[in-house]
C-alpha positions as CSV (number, residue, x, y, z in Angstrom):
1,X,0.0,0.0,0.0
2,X,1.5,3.3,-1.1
3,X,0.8,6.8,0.5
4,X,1.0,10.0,-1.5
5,X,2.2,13.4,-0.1
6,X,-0.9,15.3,0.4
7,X,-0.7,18.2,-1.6
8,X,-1.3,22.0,-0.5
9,X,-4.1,23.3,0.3
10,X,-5.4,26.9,0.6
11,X,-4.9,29.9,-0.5
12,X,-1.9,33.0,-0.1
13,X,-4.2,35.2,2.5
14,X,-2.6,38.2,4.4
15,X,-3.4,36.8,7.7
16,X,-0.6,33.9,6.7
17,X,2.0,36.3,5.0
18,X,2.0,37.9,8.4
19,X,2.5,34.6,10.4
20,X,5.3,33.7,7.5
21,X,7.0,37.3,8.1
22,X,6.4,37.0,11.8
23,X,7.7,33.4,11.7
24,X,10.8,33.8,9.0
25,X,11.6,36.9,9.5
26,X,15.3,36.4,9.6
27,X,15.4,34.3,6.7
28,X,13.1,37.1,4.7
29,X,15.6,40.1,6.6
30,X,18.7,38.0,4.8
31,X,17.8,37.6,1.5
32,X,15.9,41.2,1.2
33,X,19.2,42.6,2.5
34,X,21.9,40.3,-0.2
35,X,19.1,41.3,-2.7
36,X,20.1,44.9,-2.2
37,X,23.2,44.6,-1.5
38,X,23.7,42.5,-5.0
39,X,21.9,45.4,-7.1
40,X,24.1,47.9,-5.1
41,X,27.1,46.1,-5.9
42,X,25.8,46.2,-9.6
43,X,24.7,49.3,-10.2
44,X,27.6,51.1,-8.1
45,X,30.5,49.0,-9.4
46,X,29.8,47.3,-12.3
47,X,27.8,49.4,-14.8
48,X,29.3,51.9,-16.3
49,X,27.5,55.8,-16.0
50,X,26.1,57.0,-19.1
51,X,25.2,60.8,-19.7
52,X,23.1,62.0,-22.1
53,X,22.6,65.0,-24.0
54,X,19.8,66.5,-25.9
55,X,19.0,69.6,-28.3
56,X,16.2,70.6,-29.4
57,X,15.0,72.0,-33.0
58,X,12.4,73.7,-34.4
59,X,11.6,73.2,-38.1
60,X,10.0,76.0,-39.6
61,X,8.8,76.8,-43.7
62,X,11.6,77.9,-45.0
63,X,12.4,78.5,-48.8
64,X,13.7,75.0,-49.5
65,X,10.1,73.8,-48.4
66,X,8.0,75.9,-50.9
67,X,8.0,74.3,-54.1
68,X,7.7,75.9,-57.5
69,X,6.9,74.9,-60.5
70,X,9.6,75.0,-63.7
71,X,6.9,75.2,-66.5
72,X,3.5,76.8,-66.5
73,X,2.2,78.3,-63.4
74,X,4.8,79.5,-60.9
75,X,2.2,79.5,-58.5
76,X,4.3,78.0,-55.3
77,X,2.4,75.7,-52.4
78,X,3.6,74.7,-49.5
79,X,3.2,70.5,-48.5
80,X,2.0,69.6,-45.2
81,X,4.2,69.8,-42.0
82,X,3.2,66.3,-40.6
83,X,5.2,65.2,-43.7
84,X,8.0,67.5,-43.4
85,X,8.4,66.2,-39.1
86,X,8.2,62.7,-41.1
87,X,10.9,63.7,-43.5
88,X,13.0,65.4,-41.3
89,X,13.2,61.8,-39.1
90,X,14.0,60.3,-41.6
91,X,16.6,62.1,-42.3
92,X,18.2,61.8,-39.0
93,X,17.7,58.5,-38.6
94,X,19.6,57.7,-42.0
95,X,22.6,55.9,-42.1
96,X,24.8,58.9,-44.1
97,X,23.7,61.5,-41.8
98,X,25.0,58.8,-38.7
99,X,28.4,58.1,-40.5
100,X,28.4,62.0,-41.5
101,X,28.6,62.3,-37.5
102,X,30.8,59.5,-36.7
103,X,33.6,60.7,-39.5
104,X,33.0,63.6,-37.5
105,X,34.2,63.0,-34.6
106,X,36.4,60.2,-35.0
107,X,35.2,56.8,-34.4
108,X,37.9,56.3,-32.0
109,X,37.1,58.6,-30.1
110,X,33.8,57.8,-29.4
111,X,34.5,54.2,-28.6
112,X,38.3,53.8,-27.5
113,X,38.0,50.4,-28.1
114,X,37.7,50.5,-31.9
115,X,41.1,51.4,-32.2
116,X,42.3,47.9,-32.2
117,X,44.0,46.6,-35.2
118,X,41.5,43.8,-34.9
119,X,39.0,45.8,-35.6
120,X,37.8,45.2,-38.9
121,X,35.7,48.4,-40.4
122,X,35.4,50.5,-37.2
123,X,33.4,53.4,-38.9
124,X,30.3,50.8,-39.9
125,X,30.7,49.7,-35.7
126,X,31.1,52.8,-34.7
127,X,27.4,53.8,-36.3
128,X,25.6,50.6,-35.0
129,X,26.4,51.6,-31.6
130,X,26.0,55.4,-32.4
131,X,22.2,54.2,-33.4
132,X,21.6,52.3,-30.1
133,X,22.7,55.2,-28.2
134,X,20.9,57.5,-30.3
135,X,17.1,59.0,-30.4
136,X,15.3,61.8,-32.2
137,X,11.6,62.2,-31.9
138,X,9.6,64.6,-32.8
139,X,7.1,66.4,-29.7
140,X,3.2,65.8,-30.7
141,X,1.2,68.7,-31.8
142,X,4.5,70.6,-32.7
143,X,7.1,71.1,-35.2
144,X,9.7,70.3,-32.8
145,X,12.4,67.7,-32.6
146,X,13.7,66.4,-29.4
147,X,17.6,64.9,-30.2
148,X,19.4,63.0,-27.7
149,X,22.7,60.9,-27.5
150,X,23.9,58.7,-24.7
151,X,27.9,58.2,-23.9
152,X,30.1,57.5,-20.5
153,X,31.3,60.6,-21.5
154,X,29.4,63.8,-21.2
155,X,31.5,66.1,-23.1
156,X,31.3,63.6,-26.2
157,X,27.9,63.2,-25.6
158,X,27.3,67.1,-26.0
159,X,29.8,67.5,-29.3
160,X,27.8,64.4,-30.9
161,X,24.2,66.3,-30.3
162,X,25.9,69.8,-31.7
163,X,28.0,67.9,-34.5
164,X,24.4,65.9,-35.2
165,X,22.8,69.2,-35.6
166,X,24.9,70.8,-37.6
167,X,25.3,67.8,-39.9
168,X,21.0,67.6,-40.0
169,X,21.3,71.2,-41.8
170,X,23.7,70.2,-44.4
171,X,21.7,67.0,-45.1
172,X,18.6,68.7,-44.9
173,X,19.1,71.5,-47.7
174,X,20.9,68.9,-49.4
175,X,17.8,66.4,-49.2
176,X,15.0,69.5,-50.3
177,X,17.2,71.4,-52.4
178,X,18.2,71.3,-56.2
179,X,22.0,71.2,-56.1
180,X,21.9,70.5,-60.0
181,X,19.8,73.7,-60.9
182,X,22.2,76.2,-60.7
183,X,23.9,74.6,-63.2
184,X,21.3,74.2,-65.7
185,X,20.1,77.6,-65.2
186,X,23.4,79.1,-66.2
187,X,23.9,77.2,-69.5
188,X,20.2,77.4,-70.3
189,X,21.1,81.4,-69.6
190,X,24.1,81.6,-71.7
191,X,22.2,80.0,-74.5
192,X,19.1,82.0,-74.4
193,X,20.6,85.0,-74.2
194,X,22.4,84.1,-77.6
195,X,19.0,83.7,-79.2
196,X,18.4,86.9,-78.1
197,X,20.8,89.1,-79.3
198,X,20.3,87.0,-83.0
199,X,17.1,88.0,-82.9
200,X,17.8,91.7,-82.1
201,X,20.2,91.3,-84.7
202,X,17.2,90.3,-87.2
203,X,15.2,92.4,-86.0
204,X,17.3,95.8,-86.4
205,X,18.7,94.7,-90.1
206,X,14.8,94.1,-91.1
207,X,13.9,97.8,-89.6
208,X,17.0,99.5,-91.0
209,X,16.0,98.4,-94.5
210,X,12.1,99.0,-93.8
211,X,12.0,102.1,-91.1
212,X,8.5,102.8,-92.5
213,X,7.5,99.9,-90.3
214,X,8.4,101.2,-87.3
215,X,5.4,103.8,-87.4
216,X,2.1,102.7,-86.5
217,X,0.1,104.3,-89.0
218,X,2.5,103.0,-92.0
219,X,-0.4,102.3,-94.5
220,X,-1.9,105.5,-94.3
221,X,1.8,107.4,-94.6
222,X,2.6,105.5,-97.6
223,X,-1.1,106.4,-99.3
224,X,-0.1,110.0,-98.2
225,X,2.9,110.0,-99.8
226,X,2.1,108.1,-103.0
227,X,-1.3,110.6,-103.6
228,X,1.5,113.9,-103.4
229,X,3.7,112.0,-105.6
230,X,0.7,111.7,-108.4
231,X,-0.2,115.4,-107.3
232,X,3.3,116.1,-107.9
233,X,3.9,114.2,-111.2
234,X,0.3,115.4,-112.5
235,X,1.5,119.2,-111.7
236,X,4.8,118.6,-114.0
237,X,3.3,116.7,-116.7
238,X,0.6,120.2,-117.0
239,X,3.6,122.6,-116.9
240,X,5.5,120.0,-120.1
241,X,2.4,120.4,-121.5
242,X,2.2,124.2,-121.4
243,X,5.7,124.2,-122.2
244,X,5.3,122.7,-125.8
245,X,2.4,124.8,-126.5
246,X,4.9,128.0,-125.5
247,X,7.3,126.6,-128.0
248,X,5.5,125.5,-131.4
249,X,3.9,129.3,-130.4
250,X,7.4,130.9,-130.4
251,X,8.3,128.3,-133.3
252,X,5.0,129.6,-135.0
253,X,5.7,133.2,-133.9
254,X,9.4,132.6,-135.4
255,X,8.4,131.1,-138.9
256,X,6.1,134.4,-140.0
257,X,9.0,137.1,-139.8
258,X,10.8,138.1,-142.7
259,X,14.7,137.4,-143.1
260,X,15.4,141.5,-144.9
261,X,13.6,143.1,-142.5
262,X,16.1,145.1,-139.9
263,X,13.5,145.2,-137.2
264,X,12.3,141.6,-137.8
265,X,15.9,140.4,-137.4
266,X,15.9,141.8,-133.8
267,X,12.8,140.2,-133.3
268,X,14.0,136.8,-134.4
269,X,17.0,136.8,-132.1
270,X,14.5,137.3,-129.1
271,X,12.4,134.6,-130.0
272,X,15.8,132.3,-130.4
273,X,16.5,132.9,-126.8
274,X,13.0,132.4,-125.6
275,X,13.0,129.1,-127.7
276,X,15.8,127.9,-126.2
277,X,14.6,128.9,-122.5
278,X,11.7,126.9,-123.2
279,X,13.4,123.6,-124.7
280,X,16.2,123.7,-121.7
281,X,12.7,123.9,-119.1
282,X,10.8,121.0,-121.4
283,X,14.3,119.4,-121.1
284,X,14.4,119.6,-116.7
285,X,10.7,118.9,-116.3
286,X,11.1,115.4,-118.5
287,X,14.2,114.9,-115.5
288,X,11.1,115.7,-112.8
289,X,8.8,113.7,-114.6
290,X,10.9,110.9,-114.6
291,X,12.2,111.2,-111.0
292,X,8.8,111.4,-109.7
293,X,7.0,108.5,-111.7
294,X,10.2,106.6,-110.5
295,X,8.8,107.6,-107.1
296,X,5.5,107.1,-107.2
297,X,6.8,103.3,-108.4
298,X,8.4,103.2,-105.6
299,X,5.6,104.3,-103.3
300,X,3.1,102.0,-105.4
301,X,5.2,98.9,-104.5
302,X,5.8,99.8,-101.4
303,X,2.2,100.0,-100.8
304,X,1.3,97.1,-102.0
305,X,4.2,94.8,-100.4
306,X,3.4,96.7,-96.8
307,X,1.1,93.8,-95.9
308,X,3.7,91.0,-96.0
309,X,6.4,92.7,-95.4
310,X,4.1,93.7,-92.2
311,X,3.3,90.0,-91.0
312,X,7.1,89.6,-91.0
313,X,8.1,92.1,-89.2
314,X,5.4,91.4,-86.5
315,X,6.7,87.7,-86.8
316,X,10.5,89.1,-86.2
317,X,9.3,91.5,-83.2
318,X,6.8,88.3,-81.1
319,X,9.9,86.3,-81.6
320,X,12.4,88.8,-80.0
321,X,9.8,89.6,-77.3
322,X,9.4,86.0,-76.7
323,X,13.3,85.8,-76.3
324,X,13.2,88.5,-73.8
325,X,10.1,87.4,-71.7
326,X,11.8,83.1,-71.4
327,X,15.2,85.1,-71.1
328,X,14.1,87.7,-68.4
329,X,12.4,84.6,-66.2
330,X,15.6,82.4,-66.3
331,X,17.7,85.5,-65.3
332,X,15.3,85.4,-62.6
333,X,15.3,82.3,-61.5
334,X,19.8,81.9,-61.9
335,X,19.5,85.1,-59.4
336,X,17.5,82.9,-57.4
337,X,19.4,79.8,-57.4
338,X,22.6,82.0,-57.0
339,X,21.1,83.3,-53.5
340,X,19.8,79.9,-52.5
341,X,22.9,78.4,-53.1
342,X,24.7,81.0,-51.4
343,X,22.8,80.7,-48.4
344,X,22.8,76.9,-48.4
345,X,27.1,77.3,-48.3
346,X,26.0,79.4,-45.2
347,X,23.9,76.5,-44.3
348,X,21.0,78.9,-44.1
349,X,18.0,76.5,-43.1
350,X,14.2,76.4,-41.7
351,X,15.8,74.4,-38.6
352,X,16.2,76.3,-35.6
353,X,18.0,75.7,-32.7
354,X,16.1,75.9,-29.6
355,X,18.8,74.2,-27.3
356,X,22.0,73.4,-27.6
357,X,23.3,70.2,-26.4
358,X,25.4,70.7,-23.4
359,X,27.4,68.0,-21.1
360,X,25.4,66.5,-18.0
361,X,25.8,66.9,-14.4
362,X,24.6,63.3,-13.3
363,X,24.4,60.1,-15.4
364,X,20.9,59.1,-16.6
365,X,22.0,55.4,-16.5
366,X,21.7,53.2,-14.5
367,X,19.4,55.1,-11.9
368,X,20.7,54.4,-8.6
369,X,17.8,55.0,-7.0
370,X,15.4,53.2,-9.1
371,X,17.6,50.4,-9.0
372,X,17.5,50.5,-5.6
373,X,14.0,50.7,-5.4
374,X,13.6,47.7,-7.7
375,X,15.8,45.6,-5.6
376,X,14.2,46.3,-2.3
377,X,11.2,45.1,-4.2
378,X,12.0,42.3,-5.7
379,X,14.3,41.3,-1.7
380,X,11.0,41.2,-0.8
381,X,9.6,39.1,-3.1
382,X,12.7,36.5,-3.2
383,X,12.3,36.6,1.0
384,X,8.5,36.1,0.9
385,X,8.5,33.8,-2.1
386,X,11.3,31.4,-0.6
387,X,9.8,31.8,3.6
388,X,6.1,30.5,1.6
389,X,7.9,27.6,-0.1
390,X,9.7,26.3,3.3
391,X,6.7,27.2,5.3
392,X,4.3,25.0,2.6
393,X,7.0,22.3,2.6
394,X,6.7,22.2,6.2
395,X,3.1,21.9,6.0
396,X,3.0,19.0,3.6
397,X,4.9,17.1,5.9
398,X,3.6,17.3,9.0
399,X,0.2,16.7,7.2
400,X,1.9,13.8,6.1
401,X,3.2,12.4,9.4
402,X,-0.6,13.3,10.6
403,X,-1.6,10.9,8.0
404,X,0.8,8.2,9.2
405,X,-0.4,8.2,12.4
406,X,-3.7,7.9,11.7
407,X,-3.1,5.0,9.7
408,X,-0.9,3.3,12.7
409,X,-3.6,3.7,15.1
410,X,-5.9,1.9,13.3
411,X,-4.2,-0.5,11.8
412,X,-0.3,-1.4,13.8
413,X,2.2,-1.8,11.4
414,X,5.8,-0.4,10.1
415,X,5.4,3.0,7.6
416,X,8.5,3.1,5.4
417,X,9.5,5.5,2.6
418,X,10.0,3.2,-0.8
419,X,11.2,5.7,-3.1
420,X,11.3,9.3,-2.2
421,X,8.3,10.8,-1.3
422,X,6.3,7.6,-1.8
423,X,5.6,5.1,1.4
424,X,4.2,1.9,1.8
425,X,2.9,0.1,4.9
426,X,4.0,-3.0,6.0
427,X,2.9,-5.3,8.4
428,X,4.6,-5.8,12.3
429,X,4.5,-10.0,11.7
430,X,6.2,-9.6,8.5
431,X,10.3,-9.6,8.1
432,X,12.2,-6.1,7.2
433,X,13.9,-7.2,3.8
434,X,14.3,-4.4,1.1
435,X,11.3,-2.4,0.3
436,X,8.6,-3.6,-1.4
437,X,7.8,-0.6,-4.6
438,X,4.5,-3.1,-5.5
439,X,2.8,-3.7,-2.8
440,X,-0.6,-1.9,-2.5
């Protein structure tokens, strides 16, 4: 016959963690005490002190933020500033900006221990353990940026903060900037402003040979002109007209006096002259007449060519304005890109600096006195926990031996242990020999 250990019974009440504490209170006073003790000896002498430092930013719209389109509408919009906070931590948390840092301050220097020639790439170890150490996150409902950095040593933990910050400006303008507009704007200047001085070119050698089409009211200048040249050339062709009439008169006049007549002789000489007057003036108004129906040509074709000649000139003049407005709003936007670039060398940003990051006073790791604290707690629970297991091991044996009895005063016999933990009865009349693991 075999006997199990009775198992426990009841619950953990207050009533019996004060008889346990009043009961093994020594036992609980040791092990709450090495407990402490063991953190204390931890904390105070085997972790090493970290200090941290943090800055704070501010990110603000600035002029890298405000986007512009190239073609069409230069209407610029600003994007949202959830997305900028998003972008900006994302930037910080990239792996060039961390090396950026690390080259920075020299990985050596930041973790002594790298300097081993065993050390295999110290610059890609030295920004794994620059990221564990490392936090930026950005304050809710804000546009600020809280950066921090943990090291043993507070001064290197201030210079990685300031060096982090500095580094964030570069990377940002970099990141929402156009590095490679500045030099597209100047060739796409120089080359514009070729096409505009060939079309100035065009256009002065077209007005130089047509200054009529300079005026506005060319058409009407021209008719002007060619009606006075026909007035003119009508007014000449009358006066050649009177002029032959003067001379077959004179001719006429000539022809009827006699050749032995002393007074008609005189006579004849005046009408030579007068002949001869009249034939030179017949002569210089067929030089007018000519001149002026070459003129009035002229003034005829002119007329009639203005229209065409017109269209291209207007053509010639919307290209050349066209040159100038596309040349005027590169030169713009080169002065633009000139200034931002200029102020991105200057590492001009939207980021402001709200704190600096200086060295700490007192390590933030490990808390002494939240270490403590959590070691006096968990003393407590140790003592408590391992007074409850003697205290319930106690129990289940005397409720075992109660058992026993029981059993021996009904029934006499011999209670052995078997196997541990397991007993088996056996009879007074029977002889001890090894223990019997069947019997019921």
């Amino acid at each position: 016959m075999k006997l199990e250990p009775a198992q426990p019974r009841g619950e953990i009440t207050l009533g019996l963690l004060i008889d346990v504490a009043k009961k093994r209170r020594g036992l609980i006073a040791a092990v709450w005490l090495s407990t402490i003790l063991g953190v204390a000896f931890v904390t105070f002498f085997v972790l090493t002190p970290t200090y941290q430092s943090t800055a704070v930013v501010l990110v603000k719209l600035g002029r890298e933020l405000v986007y512009s389109p190239e073609l069409g509408d230069r209407t610029a919009f600003f994007t949202s500033m959830d997305r900028i906070i998003l972008a900006e931590l994302e930037i910080l948390h990239s792996d060039d900006l961390l090396r950026d840092v690390v080259d920075s301050l020299d990985p050596v220097r930041l973790y002594p221990d790298l300097g081993s020639d065993d050390v295999a790439n110290p610059v890609q170890l030295a920004v794994q353990r620059f990221r564990e150490a490392y936090a930026a996150t950005a304050v809710s409902m804000t546009e600020v940026i809280r950066i921090s950095f943990r090291h043993p040593d507070p001064e290197i933990a201030a210079d990685a903060v300031n060096v982090l910050v500095d580094r964030l400006k570069e990377h940002h303008l970099r990141a929402f900037g156009e590095p490679q507009s500045t030099a597209f704007l100047q060739v796409k200047v120089v080359r514009l402003q070729k096409e505009l001085e060939e079309s100035e070119e065009k256009l002065e050698a077209f007005q130089s040979k047509r200054p009529i089409l300079t005026v506005d009211n060319a058409a009407e200048m021209l008719e002007q002109e060619r009606v006075r040249i026909a007035g003119a050339l009508k007014q000449v062709r009358n006066e050649a007209a009177a002029l032959r009439e003067s001379g077959a008169f004179l001719k006429d006049e000539q022809a009827s006096l006699s050749p032995y007549s002393h007074s008609d002789s005189l006579l004849e000489a005046a009408l030579d002259l007068q002949i001869v007057s009249v034939v030179a003036e017949q002569r210089a108004q067929v030089m007018r007449q000519r001149g002026l129906e070459r003129q009035l040509a002229t003034a005829t074709e002119k007329l009639q060519t203005l229209p065409s000649h017109l269209s291209t000139y207007r053509a010639i003049l919307r290209e050349r304005d066209e040159n100038a407005r596309i040349y005027e709003i590169y030169s713009r936007w080169i002065e633009e890109a000139l200034i931002s670039e200029e102020m991105d060398r200057k590492k001009i940003a939207n980021i402001s600096v709200i704190q600096k990051g200086r060295p700490a006073l007192e390590p933030s790791s490990p808390n002494k006195l939240l270490n403590l604290a959590v070691g006096s707690v968990l003393g407590l629970v140790l003592g408590f926990g391992l007074a409850l297991g003697l205290e319930r091991r106690e129990t289940e044996e005397a409720e075992v031996e109660a058992e026993v009895s029981e059993v021996l005063r009904l029934k006499p016999g011999l209670i052995r242990e078997a196997e541990p933990n397991v007993w088996e009865w056996v009879p007074l009349n029977q002889s001890a020999g090894p223990p019997n693991t069947d019997a019921d």
